[in-house]
C-alpha positions in Angstrom: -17.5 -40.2 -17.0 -15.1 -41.5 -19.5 -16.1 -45.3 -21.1 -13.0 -46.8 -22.9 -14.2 -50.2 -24.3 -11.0 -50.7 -26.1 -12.3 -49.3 -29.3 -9.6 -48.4 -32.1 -9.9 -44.7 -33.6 -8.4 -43.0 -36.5 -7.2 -43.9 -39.7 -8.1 -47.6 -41.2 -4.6 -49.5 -42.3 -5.0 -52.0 -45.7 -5.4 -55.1 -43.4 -8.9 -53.9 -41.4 -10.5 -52.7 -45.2 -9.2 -56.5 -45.4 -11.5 -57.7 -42.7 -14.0 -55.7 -43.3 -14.3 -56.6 -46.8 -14.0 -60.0 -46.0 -16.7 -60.1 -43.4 -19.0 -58.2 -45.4 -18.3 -60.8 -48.2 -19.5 -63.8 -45.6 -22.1 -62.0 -44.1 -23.6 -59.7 -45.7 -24.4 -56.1 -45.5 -26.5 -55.3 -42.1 -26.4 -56.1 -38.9 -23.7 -54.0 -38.4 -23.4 -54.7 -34.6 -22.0 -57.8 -35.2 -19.4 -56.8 -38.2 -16.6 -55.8 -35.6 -17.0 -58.8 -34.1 -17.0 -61.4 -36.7 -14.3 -59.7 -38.6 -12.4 -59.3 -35.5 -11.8 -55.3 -35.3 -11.6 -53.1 -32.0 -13.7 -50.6 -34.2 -17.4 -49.6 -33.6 -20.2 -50.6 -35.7 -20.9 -47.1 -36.9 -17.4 -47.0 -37.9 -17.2 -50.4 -40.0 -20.5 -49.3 -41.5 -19.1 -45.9 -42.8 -16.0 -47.5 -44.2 -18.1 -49.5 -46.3 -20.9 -47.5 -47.2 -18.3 -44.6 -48.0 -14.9 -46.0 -49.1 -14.7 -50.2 -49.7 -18.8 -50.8 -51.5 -17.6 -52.2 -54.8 -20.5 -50.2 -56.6 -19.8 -46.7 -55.2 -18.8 -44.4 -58.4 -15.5 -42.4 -57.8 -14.3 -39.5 -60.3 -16.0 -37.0 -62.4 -19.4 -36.6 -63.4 -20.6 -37.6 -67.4 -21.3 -34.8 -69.7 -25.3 -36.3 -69.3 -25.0 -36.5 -65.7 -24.0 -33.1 -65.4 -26.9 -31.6 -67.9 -30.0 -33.3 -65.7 -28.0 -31.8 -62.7 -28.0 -28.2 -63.9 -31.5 -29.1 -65.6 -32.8 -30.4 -62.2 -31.5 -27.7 -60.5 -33.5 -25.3 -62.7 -36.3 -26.9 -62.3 -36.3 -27.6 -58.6 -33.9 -25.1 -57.5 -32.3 -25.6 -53.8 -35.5 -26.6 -52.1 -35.3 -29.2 -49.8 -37.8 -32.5 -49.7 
């Protein structure tokens, strides 16, 4: 069985990272079952949470890595290797 609750898919356009941002803004992060509401997008809450966590979070760093952030990487990775925690 098939549920259609109206839900928008695919690409965000400029006007719901608008909303988003904007509700986010007002609210705050969490709760995100109530973001699509407030900020009045047909998108799910998994998907506003994604788009902010991933794409809109003012602090998220975007580019390359720093010559000192790639040295504890490859010195990390020496010491630790590929194990997981």
């Amino acid at each position: 069985m098939e549920r259609s609750f109206g839900v928008r898919k695919g690409a965000w356009t400029e006007e719901e990272d608008v909303l988003l941002r904007q509700c986010v803004e007002n609210y705050g992060e969490g709760k995100w079952h109530q973001i699509p509401h407030r900020a009045g997008l047909k998108r799910c809450r998994k998907s506003c949470r994604m788009r902010w966590l991933s794409y809109l979070k003012p602090n998220i760093k975007r580019g390359g890595f720093a010559v000192d952030e790639v040295d504890l990487i490859i010195r990390l990775h020496k010491l630790l290797g590929n194990r997981q925690v």
